[in-house]
SEZA-835470 format. One record per atom (N, C-alpha, C): residue in one letter; x, y, z. Coordinates in pm, whole numbers, padded with zeros to 5 digits, always signed. Layout:
BEGIN
AXYZ
...
//
This chain:
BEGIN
X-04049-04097+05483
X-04046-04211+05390
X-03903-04263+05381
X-03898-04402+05389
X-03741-04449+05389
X-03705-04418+05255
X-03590-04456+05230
X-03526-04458+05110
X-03380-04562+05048
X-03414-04605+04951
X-03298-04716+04940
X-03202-04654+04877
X-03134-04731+04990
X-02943-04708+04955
X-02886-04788+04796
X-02843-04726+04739
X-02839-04783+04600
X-02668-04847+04644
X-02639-04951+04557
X-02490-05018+04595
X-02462-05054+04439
X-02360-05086+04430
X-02250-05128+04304
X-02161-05252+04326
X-02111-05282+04220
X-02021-05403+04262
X-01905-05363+04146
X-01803-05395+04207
X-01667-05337+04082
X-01591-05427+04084
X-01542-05483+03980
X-01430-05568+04016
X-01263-05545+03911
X-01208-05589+03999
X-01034-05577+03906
X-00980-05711+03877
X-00845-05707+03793
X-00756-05787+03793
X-00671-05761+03804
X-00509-05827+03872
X-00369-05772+03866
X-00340-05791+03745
X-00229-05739+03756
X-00147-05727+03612
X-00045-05872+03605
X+00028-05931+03499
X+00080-06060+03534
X+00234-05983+03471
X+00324-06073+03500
X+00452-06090+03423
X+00581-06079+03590
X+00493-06075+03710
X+00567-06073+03837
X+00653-06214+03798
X+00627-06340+03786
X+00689-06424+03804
X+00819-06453+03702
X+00778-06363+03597
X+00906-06336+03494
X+00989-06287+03565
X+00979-06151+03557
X+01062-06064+03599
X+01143-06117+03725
X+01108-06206+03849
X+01151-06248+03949
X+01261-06344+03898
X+01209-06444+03776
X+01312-06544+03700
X+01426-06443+03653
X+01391-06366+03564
X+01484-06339+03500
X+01644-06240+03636
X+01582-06191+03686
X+01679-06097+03807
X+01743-06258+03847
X+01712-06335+03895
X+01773-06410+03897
X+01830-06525+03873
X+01858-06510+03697
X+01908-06578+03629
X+01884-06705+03615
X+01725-06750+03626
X+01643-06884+03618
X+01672-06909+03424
X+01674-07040+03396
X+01669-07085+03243
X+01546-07015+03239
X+01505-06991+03042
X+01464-06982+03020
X+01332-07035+02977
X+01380-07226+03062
X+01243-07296+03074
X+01211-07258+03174
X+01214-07213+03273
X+01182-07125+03419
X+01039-07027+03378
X+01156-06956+03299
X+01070-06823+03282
X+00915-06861+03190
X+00951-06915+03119
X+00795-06975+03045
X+00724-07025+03086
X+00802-07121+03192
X+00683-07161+03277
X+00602-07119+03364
X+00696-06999+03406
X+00587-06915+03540
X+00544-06824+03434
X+00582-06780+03313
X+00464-06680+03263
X+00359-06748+03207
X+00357-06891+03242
X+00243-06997+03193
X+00119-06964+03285
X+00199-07019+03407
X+00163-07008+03494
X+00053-06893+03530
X+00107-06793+03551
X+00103-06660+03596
X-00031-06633+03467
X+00008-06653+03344
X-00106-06661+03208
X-00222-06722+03278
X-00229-06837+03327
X-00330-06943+03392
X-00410-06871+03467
X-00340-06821+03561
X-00415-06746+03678
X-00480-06600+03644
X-00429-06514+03557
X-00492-06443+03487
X-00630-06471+03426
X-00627-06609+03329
X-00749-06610+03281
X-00854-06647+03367
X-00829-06753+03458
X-00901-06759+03504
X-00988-06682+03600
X-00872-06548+03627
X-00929-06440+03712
X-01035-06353+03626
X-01016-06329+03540
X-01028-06251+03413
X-01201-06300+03410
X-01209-06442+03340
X-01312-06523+03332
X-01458-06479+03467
X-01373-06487+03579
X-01417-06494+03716
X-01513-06341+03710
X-01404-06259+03666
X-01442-06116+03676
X-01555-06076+03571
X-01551-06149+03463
X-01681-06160+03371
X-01762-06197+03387
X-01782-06297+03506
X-01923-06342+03524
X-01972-06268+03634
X-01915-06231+03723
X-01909-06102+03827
X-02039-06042+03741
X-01932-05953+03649
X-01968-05834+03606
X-02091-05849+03551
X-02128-05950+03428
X-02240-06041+03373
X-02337-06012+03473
X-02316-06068+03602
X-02447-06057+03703
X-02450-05967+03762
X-02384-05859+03786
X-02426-05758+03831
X-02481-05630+03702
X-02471-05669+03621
X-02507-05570+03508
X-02633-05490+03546
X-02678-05359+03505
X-02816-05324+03551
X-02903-05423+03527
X-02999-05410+03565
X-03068-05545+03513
X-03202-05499+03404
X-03179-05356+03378
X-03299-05289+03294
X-03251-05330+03137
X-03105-05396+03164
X-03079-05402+03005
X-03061-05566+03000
X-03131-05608+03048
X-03113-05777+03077
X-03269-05814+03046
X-03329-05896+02997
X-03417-05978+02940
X-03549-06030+03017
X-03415-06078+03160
X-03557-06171+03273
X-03621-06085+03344
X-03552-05955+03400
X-03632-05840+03488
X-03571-05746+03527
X-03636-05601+03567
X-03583-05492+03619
X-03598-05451+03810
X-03442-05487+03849
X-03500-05467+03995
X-03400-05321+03998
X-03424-05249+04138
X-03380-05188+04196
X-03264-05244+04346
X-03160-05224+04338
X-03052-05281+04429
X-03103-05184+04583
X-03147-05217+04628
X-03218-05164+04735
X-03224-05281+04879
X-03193-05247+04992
X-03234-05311+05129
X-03365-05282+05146
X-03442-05351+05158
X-03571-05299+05264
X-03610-05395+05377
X-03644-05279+05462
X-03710-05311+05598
X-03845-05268+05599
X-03892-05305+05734
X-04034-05255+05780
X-04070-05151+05797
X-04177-05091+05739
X-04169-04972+05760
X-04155-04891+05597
X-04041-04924+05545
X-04003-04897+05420
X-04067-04892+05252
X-04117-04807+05189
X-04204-04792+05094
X-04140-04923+05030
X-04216-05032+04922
X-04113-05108+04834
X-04093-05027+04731
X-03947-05031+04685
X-03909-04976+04554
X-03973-05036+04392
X-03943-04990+04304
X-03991-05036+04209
X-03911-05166+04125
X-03989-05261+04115
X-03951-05380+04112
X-04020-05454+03989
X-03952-05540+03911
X-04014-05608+03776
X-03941-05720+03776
X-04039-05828+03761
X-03981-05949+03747
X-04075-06040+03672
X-04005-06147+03566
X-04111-06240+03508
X-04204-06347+03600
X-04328-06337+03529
X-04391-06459+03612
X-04419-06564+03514
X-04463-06638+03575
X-04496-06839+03499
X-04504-06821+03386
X-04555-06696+03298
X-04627-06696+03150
X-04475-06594+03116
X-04391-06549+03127
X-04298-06446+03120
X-04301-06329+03097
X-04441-06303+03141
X-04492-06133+03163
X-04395-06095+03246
X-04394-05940+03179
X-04290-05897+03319
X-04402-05842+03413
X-04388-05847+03551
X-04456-05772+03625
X-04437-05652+03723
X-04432-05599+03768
X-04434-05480+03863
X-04502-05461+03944
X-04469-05445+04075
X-04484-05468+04223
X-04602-05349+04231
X-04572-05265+04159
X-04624-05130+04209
X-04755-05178+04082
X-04810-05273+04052
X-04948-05320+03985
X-05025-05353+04082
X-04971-05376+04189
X-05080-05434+04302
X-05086-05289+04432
X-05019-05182+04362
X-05099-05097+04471
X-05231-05047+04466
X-05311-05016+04578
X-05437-05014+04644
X-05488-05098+04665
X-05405-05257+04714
X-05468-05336+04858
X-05357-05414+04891
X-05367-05464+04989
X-05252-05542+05094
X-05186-05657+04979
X-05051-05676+04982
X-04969-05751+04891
X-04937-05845+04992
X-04907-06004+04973
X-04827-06079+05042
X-04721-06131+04937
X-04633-06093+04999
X-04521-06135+04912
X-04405-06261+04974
X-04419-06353+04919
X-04361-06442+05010
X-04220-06507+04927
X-04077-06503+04985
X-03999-06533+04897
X-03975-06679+04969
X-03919-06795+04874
X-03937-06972+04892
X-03788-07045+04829
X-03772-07100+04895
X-03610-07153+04813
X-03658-07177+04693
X-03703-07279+04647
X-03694-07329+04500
X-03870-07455+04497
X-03915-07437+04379
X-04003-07542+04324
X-03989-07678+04357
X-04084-07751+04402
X-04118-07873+04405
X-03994-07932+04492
X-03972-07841+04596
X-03911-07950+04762
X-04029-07944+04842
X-04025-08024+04966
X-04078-08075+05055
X-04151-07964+05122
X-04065-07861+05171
X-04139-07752+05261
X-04159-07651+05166
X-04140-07609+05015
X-04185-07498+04959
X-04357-07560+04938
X-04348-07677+04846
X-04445-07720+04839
X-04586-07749+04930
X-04528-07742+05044
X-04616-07728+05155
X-04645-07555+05211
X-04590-07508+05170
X-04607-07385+05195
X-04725-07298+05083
X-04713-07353+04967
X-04776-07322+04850
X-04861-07334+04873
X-04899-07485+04885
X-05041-07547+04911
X-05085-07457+05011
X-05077-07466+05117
X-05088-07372+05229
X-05161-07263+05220
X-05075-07171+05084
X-05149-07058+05054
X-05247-07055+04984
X-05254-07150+04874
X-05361-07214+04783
X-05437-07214+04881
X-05482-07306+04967
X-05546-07367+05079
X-05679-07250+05127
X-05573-07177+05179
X-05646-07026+05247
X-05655-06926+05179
X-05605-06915+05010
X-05622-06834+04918
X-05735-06730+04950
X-05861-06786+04965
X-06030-06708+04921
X-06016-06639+05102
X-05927-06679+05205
X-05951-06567+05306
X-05803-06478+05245
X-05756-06480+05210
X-05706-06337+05181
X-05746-06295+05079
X-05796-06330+04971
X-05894-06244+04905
X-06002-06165+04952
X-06069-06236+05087
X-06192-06162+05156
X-06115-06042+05231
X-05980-06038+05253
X-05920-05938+05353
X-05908-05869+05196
X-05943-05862+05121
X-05854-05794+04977
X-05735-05755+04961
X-05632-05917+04982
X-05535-05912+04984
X-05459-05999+04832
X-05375-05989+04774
X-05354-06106+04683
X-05239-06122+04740
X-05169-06274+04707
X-05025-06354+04748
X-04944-06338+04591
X-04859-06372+04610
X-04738-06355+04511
X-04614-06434+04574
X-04578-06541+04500
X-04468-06621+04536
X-04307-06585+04446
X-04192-06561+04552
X-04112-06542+04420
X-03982-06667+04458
X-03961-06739+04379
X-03795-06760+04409
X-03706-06768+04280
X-03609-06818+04271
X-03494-06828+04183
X-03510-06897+04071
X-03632-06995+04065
X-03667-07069+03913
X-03689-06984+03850
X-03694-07073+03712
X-03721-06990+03597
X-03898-06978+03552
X-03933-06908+03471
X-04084-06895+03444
X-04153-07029+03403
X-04023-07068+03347
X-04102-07269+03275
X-04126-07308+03442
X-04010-07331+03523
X-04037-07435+03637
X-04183-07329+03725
X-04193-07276+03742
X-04314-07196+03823
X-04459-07224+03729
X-04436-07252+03597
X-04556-07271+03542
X-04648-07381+03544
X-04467-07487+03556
X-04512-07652+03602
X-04555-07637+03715
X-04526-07591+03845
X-04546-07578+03971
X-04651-07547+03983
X-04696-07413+03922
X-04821-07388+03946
X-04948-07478+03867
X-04927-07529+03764
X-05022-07628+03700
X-05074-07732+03815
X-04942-07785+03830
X-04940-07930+03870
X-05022-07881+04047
X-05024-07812+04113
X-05057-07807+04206
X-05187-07696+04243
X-05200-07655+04114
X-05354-07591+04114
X-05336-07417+04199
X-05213-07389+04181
X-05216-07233+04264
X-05242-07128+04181
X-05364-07079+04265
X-05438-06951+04173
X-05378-06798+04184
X-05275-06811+04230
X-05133-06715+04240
X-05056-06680+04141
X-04997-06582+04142
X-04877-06531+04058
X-04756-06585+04145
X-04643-06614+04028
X-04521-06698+04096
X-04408-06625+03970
X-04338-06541+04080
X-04228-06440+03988
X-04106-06516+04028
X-04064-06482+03889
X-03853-06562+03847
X-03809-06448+03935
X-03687-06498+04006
X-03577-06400+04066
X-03484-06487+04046
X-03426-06486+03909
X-03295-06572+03856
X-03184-06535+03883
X-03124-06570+03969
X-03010-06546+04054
X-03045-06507+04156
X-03119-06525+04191
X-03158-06456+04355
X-03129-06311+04387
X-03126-06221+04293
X-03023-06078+04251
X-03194-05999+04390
X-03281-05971+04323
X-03393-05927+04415
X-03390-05957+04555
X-03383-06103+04612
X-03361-06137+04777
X-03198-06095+04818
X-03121-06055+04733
X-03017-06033+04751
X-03000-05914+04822
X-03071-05827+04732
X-03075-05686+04710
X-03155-05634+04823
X-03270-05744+04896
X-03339-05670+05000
X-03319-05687+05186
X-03161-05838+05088
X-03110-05857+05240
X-03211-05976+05271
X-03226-06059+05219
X-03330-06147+05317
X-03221-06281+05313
X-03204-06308+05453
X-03089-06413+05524
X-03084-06569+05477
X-03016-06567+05424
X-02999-06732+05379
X-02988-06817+05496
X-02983-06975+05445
X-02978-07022+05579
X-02904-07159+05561
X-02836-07224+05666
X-02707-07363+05668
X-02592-07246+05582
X-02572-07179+05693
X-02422-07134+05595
X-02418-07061+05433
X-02578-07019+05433
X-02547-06957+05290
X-02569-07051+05170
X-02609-07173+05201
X-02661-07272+05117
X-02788-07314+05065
X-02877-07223+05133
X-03024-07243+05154
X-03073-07101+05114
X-03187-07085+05038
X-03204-06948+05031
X-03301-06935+05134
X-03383-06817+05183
X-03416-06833+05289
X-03519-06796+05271
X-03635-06847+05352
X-03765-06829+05366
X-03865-06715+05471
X-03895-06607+05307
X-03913-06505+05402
X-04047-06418+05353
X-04114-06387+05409
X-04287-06322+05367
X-04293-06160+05424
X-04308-06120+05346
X-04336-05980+05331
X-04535-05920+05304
X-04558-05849+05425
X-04708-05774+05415
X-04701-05643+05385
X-04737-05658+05251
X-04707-05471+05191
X-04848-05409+05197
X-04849-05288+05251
X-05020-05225+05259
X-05070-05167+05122
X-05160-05083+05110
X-05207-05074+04990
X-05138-04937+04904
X-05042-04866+05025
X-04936-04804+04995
X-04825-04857+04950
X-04804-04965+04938
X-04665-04972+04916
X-04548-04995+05018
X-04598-04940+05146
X-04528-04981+05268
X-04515-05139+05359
X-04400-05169+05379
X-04409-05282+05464
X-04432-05299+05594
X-04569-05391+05600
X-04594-05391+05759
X-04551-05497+05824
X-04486-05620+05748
X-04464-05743+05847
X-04354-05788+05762
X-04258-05838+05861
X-04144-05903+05761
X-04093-06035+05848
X-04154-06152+05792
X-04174-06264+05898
X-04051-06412+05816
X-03986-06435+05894
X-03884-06523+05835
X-03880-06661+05921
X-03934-06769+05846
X-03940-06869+05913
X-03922-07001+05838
X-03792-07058+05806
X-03734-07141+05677
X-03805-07325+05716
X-03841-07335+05850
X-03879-07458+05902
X-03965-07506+05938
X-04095-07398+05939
X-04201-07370+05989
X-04297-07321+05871
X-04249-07362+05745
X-04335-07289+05633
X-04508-07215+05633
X-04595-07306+05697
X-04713-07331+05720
X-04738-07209+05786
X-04654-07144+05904
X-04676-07079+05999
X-04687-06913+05953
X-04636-06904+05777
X-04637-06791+05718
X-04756-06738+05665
X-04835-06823+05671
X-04961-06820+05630
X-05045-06738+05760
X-05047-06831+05852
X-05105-06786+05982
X-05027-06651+06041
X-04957-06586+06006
X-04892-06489+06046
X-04931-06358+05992
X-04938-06381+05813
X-04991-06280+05765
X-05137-06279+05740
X-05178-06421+05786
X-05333-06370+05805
X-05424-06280+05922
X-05330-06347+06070
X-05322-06236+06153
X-05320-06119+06135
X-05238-06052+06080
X-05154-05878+06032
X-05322-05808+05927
X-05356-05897+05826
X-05439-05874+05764
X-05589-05869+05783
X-05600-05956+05918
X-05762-05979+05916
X-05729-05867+06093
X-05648-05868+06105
X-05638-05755+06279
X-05676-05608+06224
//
């Protein structure tokens, strides 16, 4: 059985008063010196600031409000770890609720663009054959539970659609962004009724084709 590598994030700040001390050794006025410990003040806070929001988002996330993930990589092959995240209504949910039958888990940049929306539908579409494989879908991306609720209203998906606010979960499992890190990336996961992953299919341009991929895996 694989096992996830757990990771951390730490961050520092320097210490300030270098640009004093450099004035004063060499006998800069004392409008010199105020100004680079202005200065030098400036760059502090703003480091300072920087390092708080760092820290803010990396906090465990069991003591945070929107959900409880595990900082974990996974691959194929790999049991999924235990995972909680809000959906449309702000239930929290847990991954490990859908063990004993095939999970599709499909992660989507964001609500109501061009190719998520087509991808949705998509699954809507062919919904009742992965139910006949006794499979359920599960959509997650970075909106919040309001925008997934509109999404799902407005477009009739008889799916669960989980918040991953900050993208901290696709982060955590490694799934590849795309244009340089600007795009989150479009990626579908076939979990068996264990818990294990059997397909890990990434295709950001081709949305439609995620459908037909894990229906393959599921009805083979």
């Amino acid at each position: 059985m694989a096992t996830a590598a757990s990771c951390t994030l730490a961050t520092s700040a320097a210490g300030t008063g270098i640009a004093s001390q450099a004035a004063r050794h060499h006998g800069a006025s004392a409008r010199t010196c105020v100004n680079a410990s202005f200065v030098n003040s400036e760059l502090f806070s703003s480091s300072a600031a920087l390092s708080a929001r760092v820290a803010a988002a990396s906090r465990p996330v069991s003591s945070r409000r929107s959900s409880v993930l595990v900082c974990a990589k996974v691959s194929k092959g790999d049991v999924v770890p235990p995972v909680g995240l809000r959906d449309q209504d702000g239930k929290l949910v847990n991954l490990d609720e859908y063990r004993g039958k095939p999970l599709v888990l499909y992660f989507y940049p964001a609500d109501e663009t061009p190719g998520c929306t087509k991808q949705a539908c998509a699954f809507r579409d062919s919904y009742e054959k992965f139910k006949r494989a006794g499979a359920e879908v599960v959509g997650v991306s970075g909106d919040t539970p309001e925008s997934h609720k509109a999404f799902k209203a407005k477009y009739r998906l008889p799916f669960t659609l989980l918040s991953d606010e900050g993208n901290r979960l696709r982060k955590d499992w490694g799934i590849p962004s795309d244009f340089f890190g600007s795009l989150a990336g479009r990626q579908t996961y076939v979990i068996d009724k264990d818990g294990r992953v059997q397909l890990i299919f990434n295709n950001q341009f081709e949305p439609e084709k995620h459908i037909v991929e894990t229906l393959a895996i599921l009805q083979g």
